[in-house]
N, C-alpha and C positions, 0 to 999 in steps of 0.2 A: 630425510632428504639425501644424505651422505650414501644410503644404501641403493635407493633408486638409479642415483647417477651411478656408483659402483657398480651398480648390475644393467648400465648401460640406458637407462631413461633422463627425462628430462623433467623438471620439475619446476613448479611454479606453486611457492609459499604465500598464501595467505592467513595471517595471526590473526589474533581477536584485534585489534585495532585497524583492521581491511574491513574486519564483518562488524560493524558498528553503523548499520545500518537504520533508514526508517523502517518501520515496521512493513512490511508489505503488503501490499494492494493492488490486485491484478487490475481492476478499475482506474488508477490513476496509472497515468501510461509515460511521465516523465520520471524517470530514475537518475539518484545521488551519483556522481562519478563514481562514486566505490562499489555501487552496487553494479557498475554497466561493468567496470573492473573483473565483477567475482563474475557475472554472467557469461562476458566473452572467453573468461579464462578455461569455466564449465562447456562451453560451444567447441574449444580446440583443443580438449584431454579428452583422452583417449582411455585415461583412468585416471580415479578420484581415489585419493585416502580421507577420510573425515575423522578427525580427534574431536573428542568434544569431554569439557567436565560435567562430571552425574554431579545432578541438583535435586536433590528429595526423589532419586529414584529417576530420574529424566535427564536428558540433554539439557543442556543450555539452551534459555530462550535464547540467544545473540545466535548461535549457531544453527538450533529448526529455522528462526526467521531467514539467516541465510540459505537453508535448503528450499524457502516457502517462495527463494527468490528465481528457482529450477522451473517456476512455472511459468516464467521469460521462453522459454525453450520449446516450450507446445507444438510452434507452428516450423522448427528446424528439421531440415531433412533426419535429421538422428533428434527428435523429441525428449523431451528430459534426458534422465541417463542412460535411455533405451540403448541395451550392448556392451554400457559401459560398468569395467569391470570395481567396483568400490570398496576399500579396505575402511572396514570401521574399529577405532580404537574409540576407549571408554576411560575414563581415569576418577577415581570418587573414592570417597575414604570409605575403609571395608568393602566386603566380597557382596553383599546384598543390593546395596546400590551397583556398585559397578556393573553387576551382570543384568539388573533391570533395563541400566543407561544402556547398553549393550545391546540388548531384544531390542530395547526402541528404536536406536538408528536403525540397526539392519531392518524391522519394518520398514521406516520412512523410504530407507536403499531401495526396496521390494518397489513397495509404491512410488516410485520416481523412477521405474523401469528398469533399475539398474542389478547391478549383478554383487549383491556381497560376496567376498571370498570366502572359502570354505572358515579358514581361519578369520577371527576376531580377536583382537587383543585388548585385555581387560586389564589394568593397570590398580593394581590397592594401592591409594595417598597413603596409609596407614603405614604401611611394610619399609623399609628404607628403599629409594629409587635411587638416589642421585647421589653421588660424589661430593666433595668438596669442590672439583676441581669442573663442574658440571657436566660430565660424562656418567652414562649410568650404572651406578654399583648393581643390578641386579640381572645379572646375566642371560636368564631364563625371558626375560620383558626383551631383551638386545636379541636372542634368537627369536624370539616370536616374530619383533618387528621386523626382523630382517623374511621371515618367513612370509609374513604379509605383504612384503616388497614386492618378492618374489612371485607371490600368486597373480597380485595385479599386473605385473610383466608380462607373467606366462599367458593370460589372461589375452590380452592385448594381443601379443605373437599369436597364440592360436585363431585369434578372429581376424587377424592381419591375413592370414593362410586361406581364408573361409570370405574374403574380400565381396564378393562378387552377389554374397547371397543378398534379394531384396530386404529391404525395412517393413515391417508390418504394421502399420499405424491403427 
């Protein structure tokens, strides 16, 4: 978040205790306050970053079912994350899972209209990350993230430029 607002955006944090959600069902048409939460938050960004932990090779259920909740968005003049540009981070112990968790968001991104950035950032639980002091000892993960900042920004600005062009539903 520190880098977004440093490179001049605006951010709005939702943790795993936001996305603690029911299971989702486009069928049933009243929604948990925290789910009307993460939908309107997804309706006024302009770009999404998604973190999620690899689970036997997969995202977290808590976090697909928060994506499963993108189908809220359907009937919005900007439809799911049609345009919007999506920074996917992966984090899972070892390089195997991580880059599996990895392919899978950036699919779901694809199919939810959205635009992953060129850059993905894969984070091994194995390797040391973190500090004592909870800033992260791995400096190589701090440039990536910052790099991933930076696409979704740039991202944004270019299509901020390109305003006028219609939506193609």
């Amino acid at each position: 978040m520190d880098v977004v607002t440093e490179l001049g955006g605006t951010t709005v944090l939702l943790a795993a205790s936001d996305l603690e959600l029911p299971i989702y069902a486009a069928e049933r048409p009243e929604r948990d306050p925290k789910a009307v939460r993460l939908v309107d938050a997804l309706r006024r960004a302009d770009g999404v970053i998604v973190s999620t932990p690899g689970y036997h090779g997969g995202m977290s259920g808590m976090v697909k079912n928060a994506l499963d909740y993108v189908e809220d968005l359907r009937g919005d003049e900007r439809p799911y994350l049609h345009d919007r540009p999506v920074g996917c981070i992966a984090c899972a112990y070892g390089w195997q899972a991580t880059a599996t968790t990895l392919v899978g968001v950036r699919s779901v991104v694809h199919a939810l209209r959205g635009w992953p950035t060129p850059l993905g950032v894969a984070v091994n639980s194995g390797e040391p990350i973190w500090r004592d002091d909870g800033t992260l000892a791995d400096e190589g993960i701090a440039t990536q993230l910052r790099l991933l900042a930076s696409q979704v920004l740039e991202f944004i600005d270019n299509r901020r430029g390109r305003a006028n062009l219609p939506t193609i539903r």
